[in-house]
C-alpha positions as CSV (number, residue, x, y, z in Angstrom):
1,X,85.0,80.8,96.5
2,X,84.6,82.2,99.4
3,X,86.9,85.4,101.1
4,X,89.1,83.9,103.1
5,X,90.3,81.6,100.7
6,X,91.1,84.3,98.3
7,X,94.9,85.8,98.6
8,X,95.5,88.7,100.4
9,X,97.7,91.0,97.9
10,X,99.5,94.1,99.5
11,X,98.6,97.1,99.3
12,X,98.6,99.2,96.5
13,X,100.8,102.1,97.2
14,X,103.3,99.5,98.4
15,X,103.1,97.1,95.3
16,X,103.9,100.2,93.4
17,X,106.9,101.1,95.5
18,X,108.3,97.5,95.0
19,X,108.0,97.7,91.2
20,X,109.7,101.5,91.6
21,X,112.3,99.3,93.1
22,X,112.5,96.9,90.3
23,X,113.0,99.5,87.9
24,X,115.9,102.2,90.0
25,X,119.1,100.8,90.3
26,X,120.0,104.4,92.5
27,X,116.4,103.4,95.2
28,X,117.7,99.7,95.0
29,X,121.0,100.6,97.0
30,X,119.6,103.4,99.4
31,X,117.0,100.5,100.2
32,X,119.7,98.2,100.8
33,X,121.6,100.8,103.1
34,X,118.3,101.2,105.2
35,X,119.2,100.6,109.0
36,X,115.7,100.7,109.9
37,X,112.5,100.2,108.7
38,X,111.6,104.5,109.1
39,X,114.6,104.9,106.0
40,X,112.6,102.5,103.8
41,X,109.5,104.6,104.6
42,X,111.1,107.9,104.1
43,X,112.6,106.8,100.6
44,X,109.2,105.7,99.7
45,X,107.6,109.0,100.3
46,X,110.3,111.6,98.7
47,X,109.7,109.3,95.3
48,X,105.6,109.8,95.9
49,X,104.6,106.5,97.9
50,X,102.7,106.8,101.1
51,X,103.5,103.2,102.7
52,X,103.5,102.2,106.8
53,X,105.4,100.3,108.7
54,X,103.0,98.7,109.8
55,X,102.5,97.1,106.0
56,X,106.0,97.2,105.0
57,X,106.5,94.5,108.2
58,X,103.7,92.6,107.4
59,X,104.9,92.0,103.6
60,X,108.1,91.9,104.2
61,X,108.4,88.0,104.4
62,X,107.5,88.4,100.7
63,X,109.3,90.7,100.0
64,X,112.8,89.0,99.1
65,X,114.4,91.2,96.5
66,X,118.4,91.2,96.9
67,X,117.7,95.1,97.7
68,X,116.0,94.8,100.9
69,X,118.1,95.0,104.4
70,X,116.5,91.7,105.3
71,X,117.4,89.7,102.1
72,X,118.9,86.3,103.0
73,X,119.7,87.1,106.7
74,X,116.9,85.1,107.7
75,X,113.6,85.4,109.7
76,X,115.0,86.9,112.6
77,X,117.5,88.9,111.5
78,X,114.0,90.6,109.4
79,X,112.2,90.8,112.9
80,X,115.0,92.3,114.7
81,X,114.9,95.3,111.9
82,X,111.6,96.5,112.7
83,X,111.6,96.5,116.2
């Protein structure tokens, strides 16, 4: 098999962010009041996750939990919030 057919996983610090998510009900709805992409970050790191932007926009196309801002507002609607 070689590399590039091999899926590309997220990172790590933001996997682990995602299944902090899962787990608090209390992160779910401050994620879901997030009117930019900064207030995601900045909830990540007070509860110990170091995650960018930058990979937070990259993943967040699969990223389609009810509890993120971009959650079945479609494609450009998720765009539009990180710009």
């Amino acid at each position: 098999m070689s590399e590039t057919s091999i899926a590309m996983k997220p990172p790590a610090p933001l996997s682990a962010f995602c299944k902090y998510l899962d787990n608090n009900t209390d992160a779910q709805a401050q994620v879901k009041e997030a009117t930019c992409a900064s207030h995601i970050i900045q909830l990540a790191k007070l509860n110990g996750f170091e995650i960018t932007i930058s990979d937070l926009r990259s993943w967040s196309r699969e990223l389609k939990a009810t509890y993120f801002p971009w959650s079945e507002k479609g494609d450009q609607w998720r765009r539009d919030f990180f710009l």
